[in-house]
FIDRENLO-962280 format. One record per residue (C-alpha): x negated, z negated, y negated; residue number from 1. Coordinates in nm, 3 decimals, always signed. Layout:
# residues N
X,Z,Y,NUM $
...
//
This chain:
# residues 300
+7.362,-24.056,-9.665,1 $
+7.154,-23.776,-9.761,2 $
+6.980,-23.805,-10.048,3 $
+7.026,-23.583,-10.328,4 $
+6.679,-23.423,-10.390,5 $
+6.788,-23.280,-10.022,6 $
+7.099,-23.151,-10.074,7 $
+6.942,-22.981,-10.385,8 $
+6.636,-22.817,-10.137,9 $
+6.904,-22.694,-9.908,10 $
+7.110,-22.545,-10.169,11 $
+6.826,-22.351,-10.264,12 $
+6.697,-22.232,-9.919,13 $
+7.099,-22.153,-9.844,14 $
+7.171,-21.942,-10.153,15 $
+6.806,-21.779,-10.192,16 $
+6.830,-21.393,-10.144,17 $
+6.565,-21.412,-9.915,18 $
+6.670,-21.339,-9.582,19 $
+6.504,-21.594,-9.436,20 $
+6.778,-21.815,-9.237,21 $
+6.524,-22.050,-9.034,22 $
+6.433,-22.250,-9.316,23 $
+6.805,-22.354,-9.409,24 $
+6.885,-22.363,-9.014,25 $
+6.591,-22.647,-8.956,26 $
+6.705,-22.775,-9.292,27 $
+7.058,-22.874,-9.091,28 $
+6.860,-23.003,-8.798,29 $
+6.704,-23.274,-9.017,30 $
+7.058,-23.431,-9.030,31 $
+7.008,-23.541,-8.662,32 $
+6.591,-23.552,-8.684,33 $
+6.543,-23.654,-9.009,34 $
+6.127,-23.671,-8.974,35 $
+6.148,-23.308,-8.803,36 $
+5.820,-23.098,-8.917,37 $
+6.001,-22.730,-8.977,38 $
+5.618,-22.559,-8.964,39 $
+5.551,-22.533,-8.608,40 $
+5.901,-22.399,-8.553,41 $
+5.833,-22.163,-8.804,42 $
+5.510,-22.082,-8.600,43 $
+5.674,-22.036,-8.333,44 $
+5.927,-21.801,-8.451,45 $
+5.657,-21.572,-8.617,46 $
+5.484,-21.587,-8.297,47 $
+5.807,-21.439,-8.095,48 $
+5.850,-21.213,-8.365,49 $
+5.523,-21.074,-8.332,50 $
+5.507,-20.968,-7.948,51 $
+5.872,-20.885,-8.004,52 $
+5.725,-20.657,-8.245,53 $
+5.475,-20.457,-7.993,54 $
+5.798,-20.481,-7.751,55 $
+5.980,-20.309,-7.974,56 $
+5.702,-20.038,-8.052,57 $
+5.606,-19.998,-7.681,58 $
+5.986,-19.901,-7.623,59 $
+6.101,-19.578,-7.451,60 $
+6.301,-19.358,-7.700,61 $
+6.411,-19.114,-7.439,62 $
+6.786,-19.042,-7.389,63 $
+6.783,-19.172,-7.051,64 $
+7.115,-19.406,-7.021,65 $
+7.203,-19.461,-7.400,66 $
+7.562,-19.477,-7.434,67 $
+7.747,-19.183,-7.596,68 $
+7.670,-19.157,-7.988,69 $
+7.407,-19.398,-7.971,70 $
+7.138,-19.438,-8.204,71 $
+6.877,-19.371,-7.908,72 $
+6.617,-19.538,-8.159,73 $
+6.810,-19.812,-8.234,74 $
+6.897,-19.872,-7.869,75 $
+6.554,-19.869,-7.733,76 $
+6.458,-20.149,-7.952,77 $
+6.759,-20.377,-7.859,78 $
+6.700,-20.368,-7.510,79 $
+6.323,-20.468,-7.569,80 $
+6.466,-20.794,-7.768,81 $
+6.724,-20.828,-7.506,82 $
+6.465,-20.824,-7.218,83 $
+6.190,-21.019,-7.399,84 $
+6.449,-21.282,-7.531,85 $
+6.714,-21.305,-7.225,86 $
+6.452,-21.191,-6.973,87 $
+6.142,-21.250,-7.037,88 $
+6.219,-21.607,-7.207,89 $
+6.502,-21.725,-7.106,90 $
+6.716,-21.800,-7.384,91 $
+7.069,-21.843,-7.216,92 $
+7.415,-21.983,-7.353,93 $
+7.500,-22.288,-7.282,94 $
+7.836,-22.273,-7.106,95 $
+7.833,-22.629,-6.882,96 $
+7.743,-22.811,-7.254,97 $
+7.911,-22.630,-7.507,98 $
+7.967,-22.926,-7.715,99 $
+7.664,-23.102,-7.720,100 $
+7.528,-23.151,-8.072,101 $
+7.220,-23.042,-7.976,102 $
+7.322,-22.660,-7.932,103 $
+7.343,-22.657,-8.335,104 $
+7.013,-22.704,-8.397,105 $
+6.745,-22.460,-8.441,106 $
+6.437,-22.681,-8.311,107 $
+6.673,-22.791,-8.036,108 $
+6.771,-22.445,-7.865,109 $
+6.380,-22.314,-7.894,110 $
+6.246,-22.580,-7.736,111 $
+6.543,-22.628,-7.450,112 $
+6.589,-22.237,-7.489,113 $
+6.976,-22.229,-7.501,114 $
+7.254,-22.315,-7.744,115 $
+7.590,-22.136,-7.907,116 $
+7.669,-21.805,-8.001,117 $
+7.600,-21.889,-8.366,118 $
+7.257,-22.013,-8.317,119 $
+7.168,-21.796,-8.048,120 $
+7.301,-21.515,-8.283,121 $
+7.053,-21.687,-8.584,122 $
+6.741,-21.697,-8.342,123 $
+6.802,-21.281,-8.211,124 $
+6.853,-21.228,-8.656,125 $
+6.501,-21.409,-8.718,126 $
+6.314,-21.229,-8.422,127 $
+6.467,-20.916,-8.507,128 $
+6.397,-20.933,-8.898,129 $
+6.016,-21.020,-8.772,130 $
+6.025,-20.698,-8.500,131 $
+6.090,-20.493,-8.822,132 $
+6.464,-20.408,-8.635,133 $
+6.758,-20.450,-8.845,134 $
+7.004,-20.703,-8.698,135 $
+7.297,-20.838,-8.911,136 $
+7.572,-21.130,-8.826,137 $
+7.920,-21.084,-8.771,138 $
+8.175,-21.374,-8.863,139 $
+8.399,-21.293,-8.545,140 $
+8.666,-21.545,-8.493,141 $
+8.614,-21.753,-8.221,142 $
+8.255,-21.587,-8.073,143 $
+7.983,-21.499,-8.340,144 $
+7.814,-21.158,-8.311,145 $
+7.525,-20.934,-8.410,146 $
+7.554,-20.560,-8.538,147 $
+7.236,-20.330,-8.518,148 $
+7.358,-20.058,-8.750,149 $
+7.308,-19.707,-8.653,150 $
+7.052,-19.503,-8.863,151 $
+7.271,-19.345,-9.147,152 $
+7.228,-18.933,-9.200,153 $
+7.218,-18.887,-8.854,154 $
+7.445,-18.732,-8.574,155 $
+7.517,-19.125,-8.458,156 $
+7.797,-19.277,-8.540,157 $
+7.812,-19.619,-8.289,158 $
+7.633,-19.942,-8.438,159 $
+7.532,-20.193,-8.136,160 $
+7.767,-20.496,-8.124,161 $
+7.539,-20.778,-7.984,162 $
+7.698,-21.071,-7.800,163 $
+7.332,-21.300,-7.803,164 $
+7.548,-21.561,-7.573,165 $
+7.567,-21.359,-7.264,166 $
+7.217,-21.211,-7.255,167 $
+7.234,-20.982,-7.565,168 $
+7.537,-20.823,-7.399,169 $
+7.639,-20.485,-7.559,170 $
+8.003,-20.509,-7.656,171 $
+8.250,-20.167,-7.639,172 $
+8.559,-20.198,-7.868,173 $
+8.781,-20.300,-7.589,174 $
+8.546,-20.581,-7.489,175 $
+8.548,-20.690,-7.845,176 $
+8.934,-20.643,-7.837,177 $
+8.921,-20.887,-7.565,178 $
+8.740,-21.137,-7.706,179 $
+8.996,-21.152,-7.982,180 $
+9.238,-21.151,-7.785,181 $
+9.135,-21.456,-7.560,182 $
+9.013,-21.643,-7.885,183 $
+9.330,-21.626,-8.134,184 $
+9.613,-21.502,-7.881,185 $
+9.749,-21.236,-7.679,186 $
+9.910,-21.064,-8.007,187 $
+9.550,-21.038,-8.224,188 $
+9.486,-20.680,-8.346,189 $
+9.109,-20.615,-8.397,190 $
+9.082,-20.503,-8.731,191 $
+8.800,-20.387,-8.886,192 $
+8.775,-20.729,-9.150,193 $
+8.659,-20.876,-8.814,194 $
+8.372,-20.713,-8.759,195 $
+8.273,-20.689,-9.168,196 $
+7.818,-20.811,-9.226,197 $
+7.829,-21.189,-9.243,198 $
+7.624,-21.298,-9.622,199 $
+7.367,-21.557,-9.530,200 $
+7.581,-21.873,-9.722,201 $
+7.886,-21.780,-9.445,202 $
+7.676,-21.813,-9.159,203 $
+7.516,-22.125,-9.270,204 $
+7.857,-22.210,-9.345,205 $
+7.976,-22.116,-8.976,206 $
+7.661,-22.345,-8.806,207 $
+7.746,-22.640,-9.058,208 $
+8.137,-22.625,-8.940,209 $
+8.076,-22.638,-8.524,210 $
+7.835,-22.924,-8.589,211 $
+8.066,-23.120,-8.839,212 $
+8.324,-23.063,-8.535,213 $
+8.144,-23.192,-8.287,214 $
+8.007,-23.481,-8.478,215 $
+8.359,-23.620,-8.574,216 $
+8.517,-23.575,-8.206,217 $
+8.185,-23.766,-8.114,218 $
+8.319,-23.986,-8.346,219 $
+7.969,-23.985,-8.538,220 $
+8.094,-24.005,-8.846,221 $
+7.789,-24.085,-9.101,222 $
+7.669,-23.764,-8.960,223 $
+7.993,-23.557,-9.015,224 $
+8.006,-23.626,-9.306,225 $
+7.621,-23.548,-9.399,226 $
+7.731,-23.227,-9.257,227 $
+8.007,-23.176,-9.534,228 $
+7.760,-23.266,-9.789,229 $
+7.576,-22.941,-9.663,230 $
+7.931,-22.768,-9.664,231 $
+7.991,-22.802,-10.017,232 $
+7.654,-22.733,-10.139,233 $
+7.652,-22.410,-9.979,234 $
+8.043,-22.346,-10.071,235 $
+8.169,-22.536,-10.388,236 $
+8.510,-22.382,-10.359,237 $
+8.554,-22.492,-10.008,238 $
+8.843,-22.734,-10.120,239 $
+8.926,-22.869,-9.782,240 $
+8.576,-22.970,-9.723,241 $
+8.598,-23.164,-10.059,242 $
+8.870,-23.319,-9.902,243 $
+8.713,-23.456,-9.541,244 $
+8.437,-23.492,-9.740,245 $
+8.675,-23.792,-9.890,246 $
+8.838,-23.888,-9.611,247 $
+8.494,-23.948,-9.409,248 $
+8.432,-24.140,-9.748,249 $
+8.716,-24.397,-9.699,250 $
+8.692,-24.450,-9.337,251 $
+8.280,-24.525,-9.408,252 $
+8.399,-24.786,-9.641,253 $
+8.244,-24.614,-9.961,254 $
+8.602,-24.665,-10.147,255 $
+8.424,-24.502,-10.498,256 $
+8.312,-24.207,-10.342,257 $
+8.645,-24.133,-10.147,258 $
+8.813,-24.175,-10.440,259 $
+8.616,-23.925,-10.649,260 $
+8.650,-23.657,-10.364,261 $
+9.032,-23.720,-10.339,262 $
+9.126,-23.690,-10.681,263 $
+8.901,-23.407,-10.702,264 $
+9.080,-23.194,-10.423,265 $
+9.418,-23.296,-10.559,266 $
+9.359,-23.163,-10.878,267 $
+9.205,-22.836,-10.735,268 $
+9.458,-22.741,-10.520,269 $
+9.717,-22.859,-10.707,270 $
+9.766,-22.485,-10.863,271 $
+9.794,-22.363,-10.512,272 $
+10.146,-22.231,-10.314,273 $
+10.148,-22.451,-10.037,274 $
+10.354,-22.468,-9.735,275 $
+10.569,-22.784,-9.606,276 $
+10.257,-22.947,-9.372,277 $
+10.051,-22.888,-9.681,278 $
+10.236,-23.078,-9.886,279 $
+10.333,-23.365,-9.668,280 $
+9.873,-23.380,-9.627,281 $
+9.878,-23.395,-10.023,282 $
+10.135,-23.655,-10.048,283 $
+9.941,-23.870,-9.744,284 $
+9.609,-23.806,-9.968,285 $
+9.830,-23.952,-10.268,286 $
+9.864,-24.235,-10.101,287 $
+9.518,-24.287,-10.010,288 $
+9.388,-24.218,-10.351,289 $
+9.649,-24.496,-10.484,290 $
+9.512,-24.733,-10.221,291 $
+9.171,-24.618,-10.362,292 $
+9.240,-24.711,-10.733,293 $
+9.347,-25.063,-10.647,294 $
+9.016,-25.102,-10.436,295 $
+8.759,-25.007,-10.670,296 $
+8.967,-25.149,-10.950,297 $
+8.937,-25.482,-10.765,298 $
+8.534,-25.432,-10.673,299 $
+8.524,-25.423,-11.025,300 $
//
């Protein structure tokens, strides 16, 4: 397990107004590389940032092919992180491995230069923030994705929607429509919640979940449930998560700790309207906590 002093140090870094997301990001890694050194990372990405930087300033701000009601400022300066990241060094999705671990982690996709939208999404964020270009998250379901916001005041009106996956792909509404569509079901409306400024905690939040994923179909599940550890810290009120936090618990064998997780999510949600399959989970949970009692009682 994680140790506590950790946990603390990653609460910190996750909840800090600074806007800083690297940190926190190769904070998660150390789950997997537990004697990982974050400062040459950190190097590194201040390095990128930098030459992005003179990319960006170097840009042409002519009209020239900018889309209709285009920031033309605001364009010129994507397409220099676009070609310096997706051109010039390669950073690419990783479609033939989508599930391995190893796309979650920060250290991971700079050194092997590809990963998931998410992190792919968190490296653009961290270059762009150091390129003095203002690039937010979006929590889109299925597909995470960047905004560059338009210059307020002005006669624009389009912000950029960023798809860092596919080369830093500009995304129309219909294409984002699409993605919806091909992510929840033919019958998703794209409505404007979907494309609302992910807060730094929800996209830490977002990483954490597709790595606890992949680390319990791996079947890793010491690791899965480090990873919910993380989950909590950074969301308290994340009830479920107190719950598999429990359930990884009792199938690890640490009978006190499940115990204290399960009770805890029972009383919780026990205020809540739930539906049939949430109540047949709560009466299965019941039954574990029961089992749980007699255990500890008898380790006593």
């Amino acid at each position: 397990m994680i140790k506590d002093q950790f946990v603390r140090r990653f609460t910190h870094a996750a909840l800090s107004p600074d806007p800083d997301l690297a940190v926190a990001a190769l904070m998660i890694a150390r789950v997997e590389y537990p004697k990982l050194d974050a400062g040459p990372y950190l190097d590194r990405l201040d390095g990128i940032g930098h030459e992005a930087a003179l990319r960006v300033a170097a840009a042409s701000r002519t009209q020239g092919d900018v889309p209709p009601r285009v920031d033309p400022d605001r364009y010129a300066s994507v397409m220099a992180l676009n070609e310096y990241l997706f051109g010039e060094l390669r950073f690419v999705g990783n479609e033939v491995q989508y599930e391995d671990p190893r796309n979650s982690f920060l250290n991971e996709v700079m050194d092997r230069r590809t990963g998931i939208p998410i992190t792919l999404a968190l490296l653009y964020m961290e270059v762009a923030r150091r390129a003095g270009v203002r690039v937010e998250g979006i929590n889109f379901p299925g597909h995470f994705l960047l905004r560059c916001p338009a210059r307020r005041g002005l006669q624009y009106t389009e912000d950029l929607i960023i798809d860092a996956f596919h080369g830093g792909a500009l995304l129309s509404e219909d294409a984002c429509r699409e993605l919806l569509r091909r992510h929840v079901g033919e019958e998703a409306v794209l409505e404007s919640r979907f494309l609302v400024h992910a807060t730094k905690p929800q996209i830490l939040a977002r990483m954490l979940l597709n790595l606890k994923r992949v680390y319990v179909r791996m079947h890793s599940f010491p690791q899965a449930r480090d990873v919910t550890e993380l989950l909590v810290a950074v969301d308290p009120s994340a009830t479920n998560e107190l719950r598999d936090r429990g359930l990884l618990a009792f199938h690890l064998k640490d009978f006190s700790g499940a115990l204290r997780d399960l009770q805890a999510y029972l009383q919780l949600s026990a205020s809540t309207t739930l539906d049939e399959e949430e109540r047949e989970e709560h009466a299965q949970i019941w039954e574990h906590v029961k089992t749980l009692r007699r255990r500890v009682a008898s380790l006593n």
